[in-house]
N, C-alpha and C positions, 0 to 999 in steps of 0.2 A: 503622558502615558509612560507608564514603568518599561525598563528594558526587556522583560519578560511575556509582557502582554501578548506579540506576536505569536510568540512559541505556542503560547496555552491557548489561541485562538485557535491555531493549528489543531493542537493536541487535541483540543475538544471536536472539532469538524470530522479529525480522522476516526478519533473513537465513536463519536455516532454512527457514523459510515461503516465502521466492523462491525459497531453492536446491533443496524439494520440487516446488514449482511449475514448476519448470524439468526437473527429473530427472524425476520422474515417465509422461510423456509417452512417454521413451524406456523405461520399464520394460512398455511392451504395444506389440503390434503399430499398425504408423502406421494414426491414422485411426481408434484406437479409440474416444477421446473427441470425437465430433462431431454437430453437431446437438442442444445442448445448450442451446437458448433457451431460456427461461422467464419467471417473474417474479417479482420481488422479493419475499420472505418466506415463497415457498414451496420445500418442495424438493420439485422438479418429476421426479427421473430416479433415486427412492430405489432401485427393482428394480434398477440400471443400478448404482448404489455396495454393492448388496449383493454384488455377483461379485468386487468389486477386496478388495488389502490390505487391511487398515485402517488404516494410514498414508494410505497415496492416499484411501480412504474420508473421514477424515476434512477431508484437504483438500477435494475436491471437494465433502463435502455441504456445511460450511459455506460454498464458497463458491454452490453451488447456492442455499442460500437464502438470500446478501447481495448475488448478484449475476446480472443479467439474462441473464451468458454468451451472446449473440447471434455467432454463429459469425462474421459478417462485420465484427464488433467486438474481435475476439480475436485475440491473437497464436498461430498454426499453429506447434508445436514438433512435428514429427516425425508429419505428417500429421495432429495431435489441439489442440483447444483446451487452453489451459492452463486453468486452474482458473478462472481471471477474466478480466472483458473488459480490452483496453488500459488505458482509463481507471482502474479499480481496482488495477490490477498495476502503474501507473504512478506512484499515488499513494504505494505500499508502496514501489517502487523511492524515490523522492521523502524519504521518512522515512526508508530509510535511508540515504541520501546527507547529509539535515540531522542525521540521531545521529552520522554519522562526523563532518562539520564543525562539531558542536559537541563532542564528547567534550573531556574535559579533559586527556588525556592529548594529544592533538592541537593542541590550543590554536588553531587558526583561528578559529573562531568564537566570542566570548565572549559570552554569553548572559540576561548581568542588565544587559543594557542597554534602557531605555525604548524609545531611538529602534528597536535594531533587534525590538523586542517590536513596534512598532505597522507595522515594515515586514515580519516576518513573519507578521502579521495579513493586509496586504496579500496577500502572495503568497500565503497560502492561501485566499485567497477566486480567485486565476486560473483554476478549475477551474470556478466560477460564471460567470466569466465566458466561458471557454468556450462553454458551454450555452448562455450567450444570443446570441452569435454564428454558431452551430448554428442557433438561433431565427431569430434573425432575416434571417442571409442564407441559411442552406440551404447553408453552407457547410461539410461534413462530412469533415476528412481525420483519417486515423490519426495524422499527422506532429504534427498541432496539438493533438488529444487527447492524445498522448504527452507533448508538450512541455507542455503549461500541467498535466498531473496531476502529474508531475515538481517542476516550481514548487511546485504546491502542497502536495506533501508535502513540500517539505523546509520550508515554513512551517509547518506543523502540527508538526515534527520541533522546530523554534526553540521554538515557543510552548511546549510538553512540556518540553523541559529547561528553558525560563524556570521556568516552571512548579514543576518539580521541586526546580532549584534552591534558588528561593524558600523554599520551603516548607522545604528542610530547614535553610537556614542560617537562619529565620525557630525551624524547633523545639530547633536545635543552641543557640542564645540564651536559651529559657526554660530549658533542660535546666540 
């Protein structure tokens, strides 16, 4: 198996995942999926996933019980919440922007570097930081949710293939 394999398994899981997340919406009448708040760990609107697909089912439950879905936190495709709020759909966007910048086949990003392992540490912590700026000033826009979840997937995206990398030229050496 190439060193790259992992990443682009990735890459391709996450991008189905966006690209159901995005289609979806337009496969029922607008305004089907709405009013979908809840909270974290439970799936709150199971009666409501039993009518759909179960492709769309299964987007929607799991994301029902990993994410708050607060309507006025959500990006509106086609009159309906998508499956996650801004912030978690931002994040996924996020990762897969860092699997594309670091694939190997790409070569932009090269990813057994320390310095930039401790500076995509950084950026995946901007999503914390976020929150406490939310905290502390009450300053709540989508623009800036978007933007710092964004940041920090494509940190979590680095640290994953660092990671990956590591690990396989680390077991390609015993072998």
């Amino acid at each position: 198996m190439k060193v790259s394999t992992p990443g682009r398994i990735a890459l391709t899981v996450v991008s189905i995942i966006l690209t159901l997340m995005i289609i979806i919406p337009y496969m029922y009448s607008s305004g089907y999926f709405v009013d979908l708040d809840g909270s974290i760990g439970v799936i709150d609107h199971a009666e409501l996933w039993d009518e759909i697909d179960p492709i769309s089912r299964a987007i929607y439950s799991i994301s029902d019980y990993l994410c708050h879905q607060q309507m006025s936190r959500s990006f509106i495709i086609n009159g309906s919440e998508i499956a996650l709020c801004i912030r978690d759909f931002s994040v996924l966007v996020g990762i897969e922007i860092g699997l594309i910048l670091t694939d190997d086949g790409l070569k932009i990003i090269k990813t057994y570097n320390t310095k930039l392992l401790l500076i995509s540490l950084a950026l995946s912590l901007a999503t914390l930081f976020e929150c406490l700026v939310i905290k502390i000033n009450f300053v709540d826009s989508s623009i800036m949710r978007t933007s710092f979840s964004i940041i920090s997937g494509i940190g979590v995206a680095i640290i994953i293939q660092h990671f990956v990398r590591y690990e396989f030229k680390f077991l390609n050496n015993k072998l």
